[in-house]
N, C-alpha and C positions, 0 to 999 in steps of 0.2 A: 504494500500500500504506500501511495508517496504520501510527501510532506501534506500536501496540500488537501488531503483527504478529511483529516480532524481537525481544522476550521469549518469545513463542511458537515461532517458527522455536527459540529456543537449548531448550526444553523438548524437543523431540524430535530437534534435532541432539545438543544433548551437549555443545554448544560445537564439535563437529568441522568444522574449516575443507574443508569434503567438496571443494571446487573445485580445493584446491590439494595434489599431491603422492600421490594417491591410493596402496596397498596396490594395489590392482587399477581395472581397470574396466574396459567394453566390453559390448558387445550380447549379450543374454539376452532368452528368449522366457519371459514370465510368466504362470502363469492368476490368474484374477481370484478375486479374493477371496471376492465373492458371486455374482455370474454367472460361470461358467466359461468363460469365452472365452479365448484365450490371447490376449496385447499383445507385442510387440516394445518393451522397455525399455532405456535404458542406467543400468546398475548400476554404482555406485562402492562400493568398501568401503576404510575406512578405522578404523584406532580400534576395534576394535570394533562397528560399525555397517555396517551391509550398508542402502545409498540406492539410490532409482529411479528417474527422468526419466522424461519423455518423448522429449526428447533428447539430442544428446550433447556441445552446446553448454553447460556446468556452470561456473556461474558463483557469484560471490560472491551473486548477488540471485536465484539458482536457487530455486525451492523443491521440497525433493523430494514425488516421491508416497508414498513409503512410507520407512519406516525399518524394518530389521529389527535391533535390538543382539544381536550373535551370542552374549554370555552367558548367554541365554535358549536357545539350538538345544541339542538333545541330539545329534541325527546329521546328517552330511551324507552322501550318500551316491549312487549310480547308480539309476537309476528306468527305467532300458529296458525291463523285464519290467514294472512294476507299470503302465507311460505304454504299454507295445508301441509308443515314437517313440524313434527313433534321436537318443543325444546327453543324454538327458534326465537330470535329476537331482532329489533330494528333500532340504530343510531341513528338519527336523522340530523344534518345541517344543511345552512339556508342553498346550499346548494347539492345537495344526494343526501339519500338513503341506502345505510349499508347495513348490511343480511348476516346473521352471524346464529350457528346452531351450536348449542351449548350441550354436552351429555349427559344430564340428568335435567330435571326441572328445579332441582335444588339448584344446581352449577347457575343454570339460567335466572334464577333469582336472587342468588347470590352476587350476579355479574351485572346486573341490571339496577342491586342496589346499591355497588359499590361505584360504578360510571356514575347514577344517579346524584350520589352523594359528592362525586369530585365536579359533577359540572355547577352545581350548585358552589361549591367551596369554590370555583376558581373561573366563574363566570363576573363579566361585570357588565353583564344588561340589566341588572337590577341597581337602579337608582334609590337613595335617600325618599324621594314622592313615592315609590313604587312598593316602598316597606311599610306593613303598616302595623300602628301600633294595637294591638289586640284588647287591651283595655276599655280604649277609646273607639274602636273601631275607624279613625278616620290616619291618615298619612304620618307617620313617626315624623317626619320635616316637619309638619302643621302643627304636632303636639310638642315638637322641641322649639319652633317659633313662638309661640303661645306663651312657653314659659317664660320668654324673655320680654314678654308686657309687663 
């Protein structure tokens, strides 16, 4: 690999050390980006970023195949009815949806709550107006301006 490969590997990791201490990981069936074929990948998410292998031997000199940064997903979600395959599940951003088959329905809901959970943690389309405070039921902004009369 030349020099100039790991200023690029850091462009699309993030800097995220994916090798070590993962959020998640483990075997997902993924379809192809442009041929629809499904592949057996091992998926790490960590950081904010959802990686994919070929195997599941993840090392520091890994490079992955894809990176998805889950700031960009809007849904995560079940895809049995949309796939008719047992297990299956859907990532959605403002531009594709990507198909992912999980091996048990535990796996799939385990992987569903943890993407879930990082897109929330590491999303920032939720504005201050957009929070609201539960108390009050009207906008945390409106309730934290209020206090300042």
């Amino acid at each position: 690999m030349g020099a100039g490969a790991s200023s690029a590997d850091t462009d699309t990791t993030g800097g995220v050390e994916f090798w070590r201490s993962p959020e998640r990981a483990g075997w997902l069936t993924k379809q192809g980006e442009y041929i629809k074929t499904w592949r057996r990948r091992w998926f790490v998410l960590k950081q904010g970023r959802l990686f994919w292998f070929k195997d599941s031997g993840v090392t520091r000199a890994s490079v992955p195949r894809g990176v998805i940064p889950v700031a960009t997903c809007l849904t995560v979600k079940g895809a049995e009815d949309t796939l008719n395959r047992q297990f299956a599940f859907e990532l959605s951003t403002p531009a594709e949806t990507m198909y992912f088959i999980a091996d048990s329905e535990k796996e799939k809901e385990e992987w569903i709550n943890s993407i879930g959970r990082s897109i929330v943690q590491h999303s920032r389309s939720v504005t201050d107006a957009e929070v609201v405070d539960y108390d009050s039921g009207r906008p945390a902004a409106s309730v934290a301006a209020d206090g300042d009369k």
